[in-house]
C-alpha positions as CSV (number, residue, x, y, z in Angstrom):
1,X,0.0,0.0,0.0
2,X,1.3,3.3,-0.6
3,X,2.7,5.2,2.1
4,X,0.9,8.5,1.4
5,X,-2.7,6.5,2.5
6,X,-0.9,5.4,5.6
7,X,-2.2,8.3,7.8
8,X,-6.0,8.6,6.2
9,X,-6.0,4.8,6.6
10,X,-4.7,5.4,10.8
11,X,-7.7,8.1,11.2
12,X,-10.5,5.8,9.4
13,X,-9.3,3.1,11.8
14,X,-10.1,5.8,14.9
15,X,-13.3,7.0,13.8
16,X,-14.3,3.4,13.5
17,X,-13.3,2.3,17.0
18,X,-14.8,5.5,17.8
19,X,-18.3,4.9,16.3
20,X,-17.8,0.9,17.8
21,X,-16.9,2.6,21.2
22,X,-20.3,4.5,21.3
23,X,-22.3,1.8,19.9
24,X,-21.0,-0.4,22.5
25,X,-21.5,1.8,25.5
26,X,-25.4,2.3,23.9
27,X,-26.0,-1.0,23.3
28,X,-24.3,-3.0,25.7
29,X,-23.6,-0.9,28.8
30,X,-26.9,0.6,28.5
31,X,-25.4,4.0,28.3
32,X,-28.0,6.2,27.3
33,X,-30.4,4.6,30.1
34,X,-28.1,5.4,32.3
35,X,-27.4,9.1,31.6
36,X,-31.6,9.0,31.8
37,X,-30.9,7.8,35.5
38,X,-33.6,4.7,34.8
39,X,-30.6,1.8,35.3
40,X,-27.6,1.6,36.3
41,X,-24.2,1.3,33.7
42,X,-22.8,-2.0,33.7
43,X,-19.1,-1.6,35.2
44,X,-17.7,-3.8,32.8
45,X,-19.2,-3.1,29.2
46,X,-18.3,0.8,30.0
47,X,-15.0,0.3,30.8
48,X,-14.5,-1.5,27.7
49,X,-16.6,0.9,25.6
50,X,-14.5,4.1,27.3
51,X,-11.3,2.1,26.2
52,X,-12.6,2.0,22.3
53,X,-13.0,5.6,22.2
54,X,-9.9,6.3,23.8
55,X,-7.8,3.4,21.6
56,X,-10.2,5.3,18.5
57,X,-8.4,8.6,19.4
58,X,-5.3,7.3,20.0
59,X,-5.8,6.5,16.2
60,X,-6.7,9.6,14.9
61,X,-4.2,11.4,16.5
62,X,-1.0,8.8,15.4
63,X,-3.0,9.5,12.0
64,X,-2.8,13.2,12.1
65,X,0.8,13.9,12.6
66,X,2.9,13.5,9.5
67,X,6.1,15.0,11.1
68,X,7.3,15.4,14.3
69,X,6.1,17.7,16.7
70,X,7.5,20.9,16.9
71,X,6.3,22.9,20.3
72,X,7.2,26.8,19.3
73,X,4.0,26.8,17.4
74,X,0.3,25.2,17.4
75,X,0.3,21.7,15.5
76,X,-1.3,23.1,12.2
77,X,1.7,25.1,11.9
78,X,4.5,22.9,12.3
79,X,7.6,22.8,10.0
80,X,8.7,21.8,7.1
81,X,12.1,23.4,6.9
82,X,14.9,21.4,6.7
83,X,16.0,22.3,10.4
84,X,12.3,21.6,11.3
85,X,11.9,25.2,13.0
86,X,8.8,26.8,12.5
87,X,8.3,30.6,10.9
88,X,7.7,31.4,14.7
89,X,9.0,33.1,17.7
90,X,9.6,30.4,20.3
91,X,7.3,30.6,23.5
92,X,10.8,32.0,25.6
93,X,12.0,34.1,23.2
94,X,8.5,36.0,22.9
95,X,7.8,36.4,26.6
96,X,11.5,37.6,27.0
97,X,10.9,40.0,24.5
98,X,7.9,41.2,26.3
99,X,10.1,41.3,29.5
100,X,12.8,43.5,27.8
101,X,10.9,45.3,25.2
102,X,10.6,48.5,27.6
103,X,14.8,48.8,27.2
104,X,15.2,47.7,23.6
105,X,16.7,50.4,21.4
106,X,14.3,53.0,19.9
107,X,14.8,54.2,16.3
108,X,12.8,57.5,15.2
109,X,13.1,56.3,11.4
110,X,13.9,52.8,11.0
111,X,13.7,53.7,6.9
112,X,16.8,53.6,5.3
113,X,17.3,57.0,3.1
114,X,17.0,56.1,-0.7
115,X,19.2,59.3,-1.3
116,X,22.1,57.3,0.9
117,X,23.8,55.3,-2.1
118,X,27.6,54.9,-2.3
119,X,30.0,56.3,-5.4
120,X,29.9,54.6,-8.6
121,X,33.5,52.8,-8.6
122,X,36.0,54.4,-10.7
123,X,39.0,52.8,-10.1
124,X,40.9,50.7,-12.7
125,X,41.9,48.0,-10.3
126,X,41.0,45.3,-7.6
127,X,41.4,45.7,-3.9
128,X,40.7,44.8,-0.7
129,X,37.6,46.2,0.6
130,X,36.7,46.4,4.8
131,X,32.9,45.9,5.8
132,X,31.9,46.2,9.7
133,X,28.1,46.1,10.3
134,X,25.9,45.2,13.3
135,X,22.8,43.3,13.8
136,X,20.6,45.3,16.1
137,X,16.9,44.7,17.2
138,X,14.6,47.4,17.7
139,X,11.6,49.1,18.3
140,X,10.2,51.5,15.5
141,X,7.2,53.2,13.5
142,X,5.5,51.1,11.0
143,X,3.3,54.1,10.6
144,X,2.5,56.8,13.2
145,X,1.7,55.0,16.2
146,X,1.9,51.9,14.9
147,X,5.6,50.2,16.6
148,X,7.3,47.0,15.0
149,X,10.3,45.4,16.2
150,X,12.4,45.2,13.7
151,X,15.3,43.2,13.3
152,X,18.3,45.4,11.0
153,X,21.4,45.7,9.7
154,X,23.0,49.2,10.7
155,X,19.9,50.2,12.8
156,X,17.6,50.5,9.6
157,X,15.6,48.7,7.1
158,X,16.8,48.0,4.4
159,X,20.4,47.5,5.5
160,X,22.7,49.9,4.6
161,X,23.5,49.7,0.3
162,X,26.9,48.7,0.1
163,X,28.7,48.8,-3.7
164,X,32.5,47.1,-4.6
165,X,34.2,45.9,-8.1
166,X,33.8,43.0,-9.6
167,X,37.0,41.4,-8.7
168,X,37.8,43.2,-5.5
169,X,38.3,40.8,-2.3
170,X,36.0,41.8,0.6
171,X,36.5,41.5,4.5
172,X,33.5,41.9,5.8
173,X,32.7,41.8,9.6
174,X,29.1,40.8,11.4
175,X,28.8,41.8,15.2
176,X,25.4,41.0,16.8
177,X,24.8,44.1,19.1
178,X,24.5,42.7,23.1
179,X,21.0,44.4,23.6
180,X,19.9,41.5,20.6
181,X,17.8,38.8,21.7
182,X,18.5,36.2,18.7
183,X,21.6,35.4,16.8
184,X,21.7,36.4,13.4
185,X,24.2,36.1,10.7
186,X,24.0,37.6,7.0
187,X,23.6,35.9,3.6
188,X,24.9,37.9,0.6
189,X,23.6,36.8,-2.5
190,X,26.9,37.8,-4.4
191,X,29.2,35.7,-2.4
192,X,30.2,32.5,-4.2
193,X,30.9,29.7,-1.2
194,X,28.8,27.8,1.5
195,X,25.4,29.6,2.6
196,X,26.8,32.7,1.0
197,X,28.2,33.9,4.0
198,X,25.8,32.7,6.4
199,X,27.3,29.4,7.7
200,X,30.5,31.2,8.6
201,X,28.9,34.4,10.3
202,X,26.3,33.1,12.8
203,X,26.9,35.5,15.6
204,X,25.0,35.2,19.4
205,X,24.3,38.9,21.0
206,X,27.8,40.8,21.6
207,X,29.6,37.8,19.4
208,X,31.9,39.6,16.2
209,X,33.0,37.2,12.9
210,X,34.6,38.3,10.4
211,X,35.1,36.4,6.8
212,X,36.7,37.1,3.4
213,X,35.3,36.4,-0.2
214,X,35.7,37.3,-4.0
215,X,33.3,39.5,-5.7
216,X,33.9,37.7,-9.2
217,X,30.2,38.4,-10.9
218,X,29.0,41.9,-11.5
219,X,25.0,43.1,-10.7
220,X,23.0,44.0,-8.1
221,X,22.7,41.3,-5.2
222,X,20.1,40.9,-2.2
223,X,21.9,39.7,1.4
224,X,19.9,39.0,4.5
225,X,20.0,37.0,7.8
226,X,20.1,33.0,7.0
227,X,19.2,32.3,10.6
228,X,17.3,30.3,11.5
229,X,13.5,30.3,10.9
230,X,14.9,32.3,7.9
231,X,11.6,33.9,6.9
232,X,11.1,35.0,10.0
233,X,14.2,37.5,9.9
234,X,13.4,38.6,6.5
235,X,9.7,39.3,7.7
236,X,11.4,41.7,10.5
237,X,13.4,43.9,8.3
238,X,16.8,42.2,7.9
239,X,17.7,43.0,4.5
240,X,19.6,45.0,2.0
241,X,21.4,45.3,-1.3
242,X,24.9,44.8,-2.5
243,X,26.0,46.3,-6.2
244,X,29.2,44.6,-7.6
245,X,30.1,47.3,-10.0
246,X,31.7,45.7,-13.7
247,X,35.5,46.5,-14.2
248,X,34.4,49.0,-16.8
249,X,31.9,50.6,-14.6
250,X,28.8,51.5,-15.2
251,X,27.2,54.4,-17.6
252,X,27.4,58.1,-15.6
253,X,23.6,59.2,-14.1
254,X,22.7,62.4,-12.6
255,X,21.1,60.5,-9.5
256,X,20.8,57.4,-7.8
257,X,18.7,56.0,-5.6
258,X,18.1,52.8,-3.2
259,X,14.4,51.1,-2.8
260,X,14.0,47.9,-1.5
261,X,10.8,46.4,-1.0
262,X,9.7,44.2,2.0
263,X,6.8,42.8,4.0
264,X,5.5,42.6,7.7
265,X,3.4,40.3,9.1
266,X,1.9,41.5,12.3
267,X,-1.1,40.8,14.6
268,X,-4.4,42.8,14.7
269,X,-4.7,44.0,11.0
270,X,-3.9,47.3,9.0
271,X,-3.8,50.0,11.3
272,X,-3.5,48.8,14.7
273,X,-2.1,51.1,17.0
274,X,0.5,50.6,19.4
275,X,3.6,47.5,19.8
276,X,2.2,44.9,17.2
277,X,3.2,41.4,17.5
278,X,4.9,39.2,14.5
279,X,1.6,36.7,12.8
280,X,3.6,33.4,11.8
281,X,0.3,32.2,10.2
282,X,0.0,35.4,7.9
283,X,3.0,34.9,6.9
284,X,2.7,30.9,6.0
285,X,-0.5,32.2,4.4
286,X,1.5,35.0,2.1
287,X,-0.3,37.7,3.5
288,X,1.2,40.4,4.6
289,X,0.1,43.6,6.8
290,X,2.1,45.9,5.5
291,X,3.9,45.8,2.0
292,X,6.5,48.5,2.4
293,X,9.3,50.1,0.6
294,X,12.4,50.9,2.4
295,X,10.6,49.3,5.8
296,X,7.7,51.8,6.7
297,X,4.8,53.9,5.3
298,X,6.4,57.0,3.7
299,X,5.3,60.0,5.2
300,X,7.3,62.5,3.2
301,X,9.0,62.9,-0.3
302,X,12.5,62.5,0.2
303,X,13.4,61.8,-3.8
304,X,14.5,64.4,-5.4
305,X,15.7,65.5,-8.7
306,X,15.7,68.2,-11.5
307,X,13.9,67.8,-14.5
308,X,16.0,66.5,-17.5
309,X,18.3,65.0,-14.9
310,X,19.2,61.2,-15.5
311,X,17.6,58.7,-13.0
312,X,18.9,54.8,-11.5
313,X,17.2,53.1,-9.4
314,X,18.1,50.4,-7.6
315,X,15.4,48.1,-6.9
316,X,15.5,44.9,-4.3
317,X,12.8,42.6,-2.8
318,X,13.3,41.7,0.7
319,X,10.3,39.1,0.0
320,X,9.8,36.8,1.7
321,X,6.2,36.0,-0.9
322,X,5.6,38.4,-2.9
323,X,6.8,39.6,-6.3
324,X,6.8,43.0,-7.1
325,X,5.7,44.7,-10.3
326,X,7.6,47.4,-10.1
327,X,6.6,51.0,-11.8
328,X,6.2,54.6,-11.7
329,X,3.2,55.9,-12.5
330,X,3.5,58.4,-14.8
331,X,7.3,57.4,-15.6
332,X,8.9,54.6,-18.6
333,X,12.4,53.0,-17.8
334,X,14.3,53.6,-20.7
335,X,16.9,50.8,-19.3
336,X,16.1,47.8,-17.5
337,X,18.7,45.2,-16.3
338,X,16.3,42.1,-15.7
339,X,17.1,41.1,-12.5
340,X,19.8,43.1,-12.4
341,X,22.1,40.5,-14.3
342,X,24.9,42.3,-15.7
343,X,28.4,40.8,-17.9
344,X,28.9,39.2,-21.0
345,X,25.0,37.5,-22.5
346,X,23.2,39.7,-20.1
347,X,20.1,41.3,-22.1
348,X,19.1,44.8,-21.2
349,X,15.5,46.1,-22.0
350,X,14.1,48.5,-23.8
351,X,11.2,51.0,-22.9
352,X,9.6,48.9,-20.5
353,X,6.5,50.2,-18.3
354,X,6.7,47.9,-15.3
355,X,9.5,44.9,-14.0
356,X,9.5,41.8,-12.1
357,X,11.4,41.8,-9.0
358,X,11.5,38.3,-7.4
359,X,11.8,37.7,-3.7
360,X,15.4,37.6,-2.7
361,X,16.2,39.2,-6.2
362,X,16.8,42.7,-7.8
363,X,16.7,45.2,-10.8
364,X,18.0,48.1,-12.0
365,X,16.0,50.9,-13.5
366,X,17.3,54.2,-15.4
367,X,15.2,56.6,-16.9
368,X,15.2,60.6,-17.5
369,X,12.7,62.8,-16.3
370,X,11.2,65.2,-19.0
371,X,8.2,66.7,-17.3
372,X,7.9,68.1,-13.2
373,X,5.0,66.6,-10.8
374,X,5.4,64.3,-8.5
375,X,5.6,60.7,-9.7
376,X,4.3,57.8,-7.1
377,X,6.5,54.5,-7.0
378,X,4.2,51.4,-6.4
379,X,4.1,47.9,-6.9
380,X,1.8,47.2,-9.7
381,X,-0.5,45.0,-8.0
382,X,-1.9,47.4,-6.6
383,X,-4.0,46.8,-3.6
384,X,-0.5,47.1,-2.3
385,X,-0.8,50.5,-2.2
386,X,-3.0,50.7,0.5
387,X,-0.7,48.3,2.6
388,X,2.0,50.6,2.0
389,X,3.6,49.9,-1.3
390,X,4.4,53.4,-2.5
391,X,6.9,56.5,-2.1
392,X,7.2,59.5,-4.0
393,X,9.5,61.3,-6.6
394,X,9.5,64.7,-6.9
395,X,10.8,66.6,-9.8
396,X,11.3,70.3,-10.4
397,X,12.0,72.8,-13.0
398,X,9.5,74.2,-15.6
399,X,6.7,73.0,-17.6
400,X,7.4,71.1,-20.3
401,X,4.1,71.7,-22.6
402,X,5.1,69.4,-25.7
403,X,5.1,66.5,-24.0
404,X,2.3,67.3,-21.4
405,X,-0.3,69.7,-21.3
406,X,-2.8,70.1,-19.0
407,X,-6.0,71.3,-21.2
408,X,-9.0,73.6,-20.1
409,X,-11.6,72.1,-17.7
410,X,-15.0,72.2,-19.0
411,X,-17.8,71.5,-17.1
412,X,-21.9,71.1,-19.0
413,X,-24.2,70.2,-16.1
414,X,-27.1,67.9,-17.2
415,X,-30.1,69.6,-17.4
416,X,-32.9,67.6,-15.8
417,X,-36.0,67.0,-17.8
418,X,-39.1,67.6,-15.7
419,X,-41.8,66.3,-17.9
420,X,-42.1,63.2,-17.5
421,X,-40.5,62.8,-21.6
C-alpha cells in the first residue's frame, strides 16, 4: 500500500473504534439509560466501551501527525524546513521579548534613506575592501503609532546599500549588538561559497565574525539574515542590497537612488495602534500587513531631482512571498537590467513600463525625467498600495508643454427633464 494513504487509513481506523466505542457503551452498557438515571451502567461493558474511544483517538491522532512535533507553534503550523523550526517566535524568546521590550533600542526612522547610495567605482583595479556592520533589534514606527520590532542591519531597514568591483576581495565583519535577543548572521547573495556567508557568520548577542570572499560576478545582489526560521528575519526587516560594480563601470547618471521592497506580518490587521506582535500564520499564508518600501509607510517625499536629470534606481525585494511589479506611475524606464544581471550575454531592455522583482532578487532601473510633478512608485499590483507599497518622486524645473499639457476644464451640467419625456 502506498505510504501516502498510511495516515488517512490510521484516522478511518479511529473514527471506526470510535463509532464501535459509542455503539457499545449504547448497546451494551446501557449508556444512554443510564445518563436518563432509569438503570444503572454495567461496570464492565463501559470500561470496555471508554477504552474503544480512547484506543479510537489514540488512532486519529498517530493519524494526524505526519512529522514530528514541533512545540514553538500550534500543531497546524508545524515545520517543514529542513531544520524543522517553525516561521515562529519560540514561546521564551516571545515572553523575553515582552520582558525586555521596555529597554530595547528606539529608532525615530527605522527607513533607510534612498538618497544614501555609495560612489559609482572608478578605479581601474582590484582591492581589498573592509565591511563592519551590526545586527541590532529594535523598536520602530510602521506608521505613526503603529511600533514593529524590527530586526536590521545598521539600525535601519533595508540594511545599509553597500557597492565594490567586480574582482575586488571583501573583509566583511558581522557583530550581533549585546541588547539583541536572537543570533543572526548575513547571507549575501553575491558571495560565491557555502550559505553565501551565512554558515560562517552566525553571531549570538555581543559575538563579532569576520570572513573574506571574492566578488567575481557583477550586478546587483540581495543579502539578509540565513538564521534560522529564515523567513522570520526577513519578515522583520533584515535585508539590503549589495551592487558589484563591472571592471568597466557602469554608464554616468545624474542621480541614484536605493528602494528595497519588504513585508511585515503582524497581529491585529492594517492600522493597529501601538507595539504589534509578528503573525507566523500570515506569513505561511503570504499575506502580509504591510507591504513597504524601504521598511515603513512614507510620510514624506524624500526623492528628489531636477527635470532633464538622468535617473537609476536600484530596486530589491526583501520578499519573503511576494513579487513586485515594479513602476512609476507616470514614468517609462528607458533601461532595465532584468534582475539586475549584468556581464557578457546579459540582455538589457528597452522601454519597459513595469518589472519583475522576485523575492530575494533585484533590478536596476534608469530613466530621464522630462516633465515636473510628483511621480508615485508602487508595486503594480496594486491593492498594495494601501498596505503601503508606495513612495514619492518629486521633480522640479518648468513645464514642459510638448510632451504634457494640461488642457482647459470644461464642465456642461445635465439639465434635468421635468416632464415626464
Amino acid at each position: 500500500m502506498d505510504e501516502m494513504y498510511n495516515y488517512l487509513i490510521l484516522q478511518l481506523i479511529g473514527v471506526s473504534v470510535c463509532i464501535v466505542g459509542v455503539l457499545f457503551l449504547i448497546a451494551k452498557a446501557g449508556f444512554w439509560k443510564w445518563l436518563r438515571k432509569k438503570t444503572k451502567a454495567q461496570k464492565k461493558s463501559t470500561v470496555v466501551g471508554f477504552g474503544l474511544l480512547f484506543l479510537g483517538i489514540i488512532f486519529i491522532l498517530a493519524g494526524d501527525q505526519s512529522y514530528k512535533i514541533h512545540f514553538a507553534m500550534p500543531p497546524n503550523l508545524h515545520s517543514q524546513a529542513p531544520d524543522q523550526n517553525p516561521p515562529s517566535l519560540p514561546v521564551l524568546s516571545a515572553l523575553d521579548f515582552l520582558n525586555k521590550s521596555k529597554d530595547m533600542p528606539r529608532v525615530n526612522d527605522i527607513s533607510a534613506d534612498p538618497n544614501k547610495v555609495p560612489e559609482p567605482i572608478t578605479r581601474k583595479y582590484s582591492k581589498i575592501v573592509k565591511i563592519s556592520m551590526t545586527t541590532k533589534e529594535v523598536i520602530s514606527e510602521v506608521a505613526p503609532g503603529i511600533y514593529n520590532n524590527y530586526w536590521t542591519y545598521n539600525g535601519q531597514t533595508p540594511g545599509p546599500m553597500l557597492r565594490v568591483r567586480e574582482g575586488d576581495t571583501v573583509e566583511l565583519s558581522l557583530t550581533n549588538d549585546k541588547t539583541s535577543l536572537h543570533e543572526h548572521n548575513i547571507d549575501l547573495h553575491a558571495v560565491t561559497g557555502p550559505g553565501g556567508g551565512a554558515t560562517v557568520t552566525k553571531v549570538k548577542p555581543g559575538e563579532t565574525k569576520t570572513f573574506s570572499w571574492k566578488a567575481m560576478q557583477p550586478g546587483l545582489y540581495i543579502y539578509h539574515c540565513a538564521t534560522s526560521n529564515v523567513s522570520v528575519h526577513n519578515s522583520h526587516g533584515q535585508y539590503g542590497l549589495i551592487m558589484v560594480d563591472p571592471k568597466e563601470g557602469l554608464e554616468k547618471v545624474d542621480k541614484e537612488f536605493y528602494v528595497v521592497q519588504g513585508e511585515l506580518y503582524t497581529q491585529g490587521g492594517i492600522g493597529k495602534k501601538g507595539l504589534v506582535l509578528f503573525d507566523p500564520k500570515a506569513l505561511l499564508d503570504g499575506n502580509p500587513t504591510y507591504v513597504t518600501f524601504n521598511g515603513k509607510v512614507e510620510d514624506a517625499p524624500r526623492m528628489k531631482v531636477k527635470k532633464g536629470e538622468k535617473v537609476r534606481i536600484y530596486v530589491g525585494n526583501g520578499g519573503v512571498n511576494l513579487i513586485s511589479s515594479f513602476h512609476i506611475i507616470g514614468e517609462i524606464f528607458d533601461t532595465v537590467y532584468p534582475e539586475a544581471a549584468m556581464g557578457e550575454g546579459s540582455a538589457l531592455h528597452k522601454n519597459v513600463q513595469t518589472t519583475a522583482v522576485l523575492p530575494g532578487g533585484a533590478s536596476i532601473v534608469e530613466f530621464q525625467v522630462d516633465v515636473p510633478g510628483k511621480y508615485i512608485l508602487v508595486d503594480h499590483a496594486l491593492a498594495r498600495m494601501n498596505k503601503g507599497a508606495w513612495a514619492i518622486l518629486e521633480v522640479e524645473g518648468s513645464p514642459s508643454p510638448e510632451i504634457f499639457k494640461p488642457g482647459k476644464s470644461e464642465f456642461s451640467p445635465t439639465k434635468t427633464n421635468h416632464s415626464g419625456m
